[in-house]
MOPAC internal coordinates of N, CA, C and O (Angstrom, degrees):
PM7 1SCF
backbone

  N    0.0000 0     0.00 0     0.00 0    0    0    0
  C    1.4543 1     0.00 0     0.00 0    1    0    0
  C    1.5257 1   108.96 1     0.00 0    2    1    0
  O    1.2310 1   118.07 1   -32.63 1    3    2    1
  N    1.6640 1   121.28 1   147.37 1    3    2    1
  C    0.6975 1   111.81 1   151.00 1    5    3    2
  C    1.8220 1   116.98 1  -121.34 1    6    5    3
  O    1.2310 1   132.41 1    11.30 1    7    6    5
  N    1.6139 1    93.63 1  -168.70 1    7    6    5
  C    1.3068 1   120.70 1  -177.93 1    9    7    6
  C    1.9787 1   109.83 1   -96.95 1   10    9    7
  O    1.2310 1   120.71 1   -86.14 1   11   10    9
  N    1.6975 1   116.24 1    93.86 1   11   10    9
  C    1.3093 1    84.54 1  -170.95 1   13   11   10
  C    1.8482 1    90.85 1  -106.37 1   14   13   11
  O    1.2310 1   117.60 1   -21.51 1   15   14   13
  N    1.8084 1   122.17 1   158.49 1   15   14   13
  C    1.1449 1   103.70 1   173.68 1   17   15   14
  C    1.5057 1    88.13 1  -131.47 1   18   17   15
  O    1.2310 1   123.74 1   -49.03 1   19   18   17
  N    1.4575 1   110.44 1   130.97 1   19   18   17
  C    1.2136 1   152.04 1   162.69 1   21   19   18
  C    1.5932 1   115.43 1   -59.95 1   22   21   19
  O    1.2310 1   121.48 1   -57.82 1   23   22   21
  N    1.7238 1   114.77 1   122.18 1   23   22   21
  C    1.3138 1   115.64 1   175.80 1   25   23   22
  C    1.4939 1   105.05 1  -133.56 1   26   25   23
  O    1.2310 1   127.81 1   -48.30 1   27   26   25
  N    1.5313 1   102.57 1   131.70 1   27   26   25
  C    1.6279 1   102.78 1  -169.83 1   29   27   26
  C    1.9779 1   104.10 1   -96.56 1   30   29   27
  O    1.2310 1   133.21 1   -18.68 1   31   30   29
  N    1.2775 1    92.08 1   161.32 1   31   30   29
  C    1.6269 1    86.97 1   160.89 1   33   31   30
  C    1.6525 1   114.58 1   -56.66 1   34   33   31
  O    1.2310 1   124.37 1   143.44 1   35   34   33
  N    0.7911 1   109.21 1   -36.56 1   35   34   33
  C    1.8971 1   110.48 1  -159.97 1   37   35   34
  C    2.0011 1   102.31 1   -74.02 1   38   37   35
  O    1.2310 1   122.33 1   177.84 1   39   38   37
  N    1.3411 1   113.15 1    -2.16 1   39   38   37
  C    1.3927 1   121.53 1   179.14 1   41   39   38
  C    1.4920 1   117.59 1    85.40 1   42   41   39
  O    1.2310 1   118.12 1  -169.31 1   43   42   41
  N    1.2795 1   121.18 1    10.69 1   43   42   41
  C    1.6550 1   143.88 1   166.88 1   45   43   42
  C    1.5855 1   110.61 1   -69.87 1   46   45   43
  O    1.2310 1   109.68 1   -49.78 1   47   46   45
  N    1.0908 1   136.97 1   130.22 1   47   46   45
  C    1.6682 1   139.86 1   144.54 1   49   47   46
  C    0.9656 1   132.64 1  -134.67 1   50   49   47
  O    1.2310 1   116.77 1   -53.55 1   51   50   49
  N    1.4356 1   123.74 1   126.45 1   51   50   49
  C    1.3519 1   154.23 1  -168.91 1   53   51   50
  C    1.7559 1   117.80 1   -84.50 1   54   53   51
  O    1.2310 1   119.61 1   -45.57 1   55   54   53
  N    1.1183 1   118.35 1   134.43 1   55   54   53
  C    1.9384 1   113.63 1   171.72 1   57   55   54
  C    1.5279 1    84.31 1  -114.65 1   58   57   55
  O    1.2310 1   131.26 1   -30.99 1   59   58   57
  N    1.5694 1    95.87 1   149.01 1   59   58   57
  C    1.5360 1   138.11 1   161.51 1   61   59   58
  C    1.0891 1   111.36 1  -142.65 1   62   61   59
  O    1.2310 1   130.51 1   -48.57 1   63   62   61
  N    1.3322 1    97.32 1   131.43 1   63   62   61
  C    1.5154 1   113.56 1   169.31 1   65   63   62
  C    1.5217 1   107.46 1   -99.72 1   66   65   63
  O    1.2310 1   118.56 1   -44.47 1   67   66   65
  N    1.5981 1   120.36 1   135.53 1   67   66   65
  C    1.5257 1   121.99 1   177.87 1   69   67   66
  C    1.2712 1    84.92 1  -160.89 1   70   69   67
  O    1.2310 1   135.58 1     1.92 1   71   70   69
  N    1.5192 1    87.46 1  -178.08 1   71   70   69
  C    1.8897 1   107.40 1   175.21 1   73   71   70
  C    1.8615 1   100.65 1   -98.09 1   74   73   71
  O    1.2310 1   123.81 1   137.69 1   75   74   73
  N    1.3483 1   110.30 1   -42.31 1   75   74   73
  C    1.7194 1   105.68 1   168.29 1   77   75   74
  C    1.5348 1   103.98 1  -139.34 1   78   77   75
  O    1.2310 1   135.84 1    20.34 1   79   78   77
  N    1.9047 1    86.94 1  -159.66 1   79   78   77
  C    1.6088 1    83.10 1  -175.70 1   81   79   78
  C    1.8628 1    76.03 1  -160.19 1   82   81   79
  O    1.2310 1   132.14 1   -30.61 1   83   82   81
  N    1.5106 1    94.17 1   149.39 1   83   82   81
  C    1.6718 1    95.47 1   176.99 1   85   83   82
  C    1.3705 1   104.04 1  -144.94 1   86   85   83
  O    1.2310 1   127.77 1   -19.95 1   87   86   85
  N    1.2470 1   102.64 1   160.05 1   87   86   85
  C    2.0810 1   109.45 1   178.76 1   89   87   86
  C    1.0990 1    89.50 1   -84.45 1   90   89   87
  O    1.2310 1   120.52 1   -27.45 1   91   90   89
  N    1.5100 1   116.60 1   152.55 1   91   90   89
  C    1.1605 1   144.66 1   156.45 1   93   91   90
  C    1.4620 1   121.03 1  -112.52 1   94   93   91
  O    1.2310 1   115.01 1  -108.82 1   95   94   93
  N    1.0575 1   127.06 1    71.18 1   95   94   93
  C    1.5341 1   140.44 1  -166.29 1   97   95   94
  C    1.2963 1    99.78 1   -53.58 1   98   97   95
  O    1.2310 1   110.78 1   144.52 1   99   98   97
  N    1.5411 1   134.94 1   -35.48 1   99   98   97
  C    1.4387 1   123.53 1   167.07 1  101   99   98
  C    1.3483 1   124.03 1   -61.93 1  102  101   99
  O    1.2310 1   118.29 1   147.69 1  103  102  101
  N    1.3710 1   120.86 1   -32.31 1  103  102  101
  C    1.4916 1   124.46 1   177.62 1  105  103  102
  C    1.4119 1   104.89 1   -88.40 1  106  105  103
  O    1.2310 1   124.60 1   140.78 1  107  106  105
  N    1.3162 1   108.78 1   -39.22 1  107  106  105
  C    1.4438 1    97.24 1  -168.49 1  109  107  106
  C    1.7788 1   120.43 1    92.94 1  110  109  107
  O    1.2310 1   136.39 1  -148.49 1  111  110  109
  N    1.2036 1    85.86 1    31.51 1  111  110  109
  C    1.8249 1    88.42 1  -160.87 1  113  111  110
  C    2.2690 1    90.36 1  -141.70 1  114  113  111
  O    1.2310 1   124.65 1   -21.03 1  115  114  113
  N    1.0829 1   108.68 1   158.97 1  115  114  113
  C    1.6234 1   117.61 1   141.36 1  117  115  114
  C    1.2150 1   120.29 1  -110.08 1  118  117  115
  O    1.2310 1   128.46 1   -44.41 1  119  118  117
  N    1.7455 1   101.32 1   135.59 1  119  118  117
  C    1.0753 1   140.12 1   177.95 1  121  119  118
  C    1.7309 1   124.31 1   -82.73 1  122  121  119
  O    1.2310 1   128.57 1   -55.85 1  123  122  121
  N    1.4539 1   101.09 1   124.15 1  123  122  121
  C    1.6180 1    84.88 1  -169.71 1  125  123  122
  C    1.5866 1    88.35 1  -111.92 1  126  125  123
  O    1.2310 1   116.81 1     2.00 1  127  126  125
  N    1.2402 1   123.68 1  -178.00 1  127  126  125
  C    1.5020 1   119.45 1  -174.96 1  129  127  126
  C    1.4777 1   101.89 1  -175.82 1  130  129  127
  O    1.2310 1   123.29 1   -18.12 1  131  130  129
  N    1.3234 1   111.29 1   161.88 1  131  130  129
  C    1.6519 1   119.72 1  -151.50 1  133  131  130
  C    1.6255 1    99.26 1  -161.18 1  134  133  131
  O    1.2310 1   106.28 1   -83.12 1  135  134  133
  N    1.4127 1   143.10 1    96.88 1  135  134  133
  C    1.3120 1   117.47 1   154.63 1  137  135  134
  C    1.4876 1    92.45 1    88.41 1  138  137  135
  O    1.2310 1   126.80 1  -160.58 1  139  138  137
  N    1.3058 1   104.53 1    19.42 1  139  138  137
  C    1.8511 1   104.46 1   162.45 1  141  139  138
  C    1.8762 1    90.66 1    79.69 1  142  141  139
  O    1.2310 1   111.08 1  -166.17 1  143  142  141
  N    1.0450 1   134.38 1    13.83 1  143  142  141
  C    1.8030 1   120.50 1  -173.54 1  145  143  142
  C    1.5930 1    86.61 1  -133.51 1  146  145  143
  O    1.2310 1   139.47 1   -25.47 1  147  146  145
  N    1.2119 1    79.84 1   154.53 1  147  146  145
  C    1.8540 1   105.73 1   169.12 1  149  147  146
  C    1.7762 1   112.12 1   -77.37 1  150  149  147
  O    1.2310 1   125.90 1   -62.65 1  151  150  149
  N    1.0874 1   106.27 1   117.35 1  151  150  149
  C    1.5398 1   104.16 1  -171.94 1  153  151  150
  C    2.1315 1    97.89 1  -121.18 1  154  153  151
  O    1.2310 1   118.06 1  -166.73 1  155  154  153
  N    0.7883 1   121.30 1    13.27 1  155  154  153
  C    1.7205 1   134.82 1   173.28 1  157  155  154
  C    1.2265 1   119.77 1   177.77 1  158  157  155
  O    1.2310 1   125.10 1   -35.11 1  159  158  157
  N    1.2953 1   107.82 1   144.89 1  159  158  157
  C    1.8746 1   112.89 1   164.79 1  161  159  158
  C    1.6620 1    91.67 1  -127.24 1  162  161  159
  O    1.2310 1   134.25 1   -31.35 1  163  162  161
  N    1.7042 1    90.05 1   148.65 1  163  162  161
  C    2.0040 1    94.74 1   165.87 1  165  163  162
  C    1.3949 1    82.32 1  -131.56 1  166  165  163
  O    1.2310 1   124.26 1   -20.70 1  167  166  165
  N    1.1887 1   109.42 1   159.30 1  167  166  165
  C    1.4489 1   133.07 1  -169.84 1  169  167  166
  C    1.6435 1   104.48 1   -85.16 1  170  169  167
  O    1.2310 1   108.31 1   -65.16 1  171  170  169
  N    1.2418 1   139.46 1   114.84 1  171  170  169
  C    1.6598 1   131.46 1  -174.80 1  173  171  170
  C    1.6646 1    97.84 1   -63.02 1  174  173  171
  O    1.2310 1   105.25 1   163.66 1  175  174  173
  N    1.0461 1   144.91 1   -16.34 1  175  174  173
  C    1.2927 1   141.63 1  -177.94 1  177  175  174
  C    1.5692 1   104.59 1   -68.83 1  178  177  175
  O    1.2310 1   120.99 1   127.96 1  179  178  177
  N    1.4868 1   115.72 1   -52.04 1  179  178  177
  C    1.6274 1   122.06 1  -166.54 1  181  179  178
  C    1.4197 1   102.70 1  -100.13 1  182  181  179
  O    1.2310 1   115.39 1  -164.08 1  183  182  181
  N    1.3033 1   126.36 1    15.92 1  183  182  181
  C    1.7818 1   106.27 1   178.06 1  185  183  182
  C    1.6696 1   105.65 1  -106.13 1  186  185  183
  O    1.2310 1   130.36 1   -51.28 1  187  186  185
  N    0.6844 1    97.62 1   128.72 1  187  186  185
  C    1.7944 1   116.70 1   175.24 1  189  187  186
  C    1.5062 1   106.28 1   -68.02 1  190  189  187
  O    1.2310 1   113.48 1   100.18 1  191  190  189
  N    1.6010 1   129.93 1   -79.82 1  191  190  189
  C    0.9610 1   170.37 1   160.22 1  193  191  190
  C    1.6717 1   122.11 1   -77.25 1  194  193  191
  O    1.2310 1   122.23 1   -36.05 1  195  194  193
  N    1.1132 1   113.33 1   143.95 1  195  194  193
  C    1.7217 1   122.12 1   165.14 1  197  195  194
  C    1.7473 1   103.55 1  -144.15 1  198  197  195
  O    1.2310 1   115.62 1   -74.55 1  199  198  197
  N    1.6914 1   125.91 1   105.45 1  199  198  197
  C    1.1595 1   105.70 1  -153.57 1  201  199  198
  C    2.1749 1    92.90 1  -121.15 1  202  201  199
  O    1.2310 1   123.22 1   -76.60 1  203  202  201
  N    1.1949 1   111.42 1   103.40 1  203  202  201
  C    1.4419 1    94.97 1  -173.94 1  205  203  202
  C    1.5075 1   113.74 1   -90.10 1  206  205  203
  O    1.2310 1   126.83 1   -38.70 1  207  206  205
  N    1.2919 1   104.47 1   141.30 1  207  206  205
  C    1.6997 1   137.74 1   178.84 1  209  207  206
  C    0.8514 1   119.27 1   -85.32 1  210  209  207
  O    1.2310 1    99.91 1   -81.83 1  211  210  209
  N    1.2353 1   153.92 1    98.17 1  211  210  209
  C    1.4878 1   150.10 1  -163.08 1  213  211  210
  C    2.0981 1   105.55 1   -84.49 1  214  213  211
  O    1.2310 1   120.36 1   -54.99 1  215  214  213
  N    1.0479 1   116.92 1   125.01 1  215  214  213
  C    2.0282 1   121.25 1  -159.55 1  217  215  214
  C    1.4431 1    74.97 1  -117.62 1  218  217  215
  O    1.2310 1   130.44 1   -63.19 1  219  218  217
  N    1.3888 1    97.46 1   116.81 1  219  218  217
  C    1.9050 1   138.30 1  -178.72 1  221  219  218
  C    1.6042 1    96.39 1   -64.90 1  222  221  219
  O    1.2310 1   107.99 1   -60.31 1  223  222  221
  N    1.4303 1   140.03 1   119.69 1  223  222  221
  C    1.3893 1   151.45 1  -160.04 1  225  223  222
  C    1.5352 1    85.95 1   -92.93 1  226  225  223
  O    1.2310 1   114.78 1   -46.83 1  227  226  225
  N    1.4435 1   127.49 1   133.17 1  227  226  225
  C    1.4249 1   118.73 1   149.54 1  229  227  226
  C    1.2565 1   103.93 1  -119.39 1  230  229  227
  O    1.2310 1   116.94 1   -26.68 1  231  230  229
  N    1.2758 1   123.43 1   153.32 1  231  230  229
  C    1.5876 1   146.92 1  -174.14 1  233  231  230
  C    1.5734 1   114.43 1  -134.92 1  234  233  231
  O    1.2310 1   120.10 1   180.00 1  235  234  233

């Protein structure tokens, strides 16, 4: 998993945690996803930034 943090034009940012995140050129949005499910969308119009964090695995 990671850590992705989200920066909008409007000066707002958001964290999600997923395993990725993909464009969706039909919606028009990124897709973050977790466990095969959609766990966020940001709109490609309002994101500034998409900055991923890599979350240290302990065992």
């Amino acid at each position: 998993m990671a850590r992705y943090e989200i920066n909008y034009l409007d000066g707002n940012t958001d964290t999600v945690t997923a395993e990725g995140v993909e464009y969706d050129t039909e919606a028009g949005d990124y897709t973050f996803y977790a466990d095969k499910q959609v766990v966020a969308l940001a709109p490609v119009v309002n994101v500034r930034s998409i900055i991923r964090h890599e979350v240290a695995v302990i065992s």
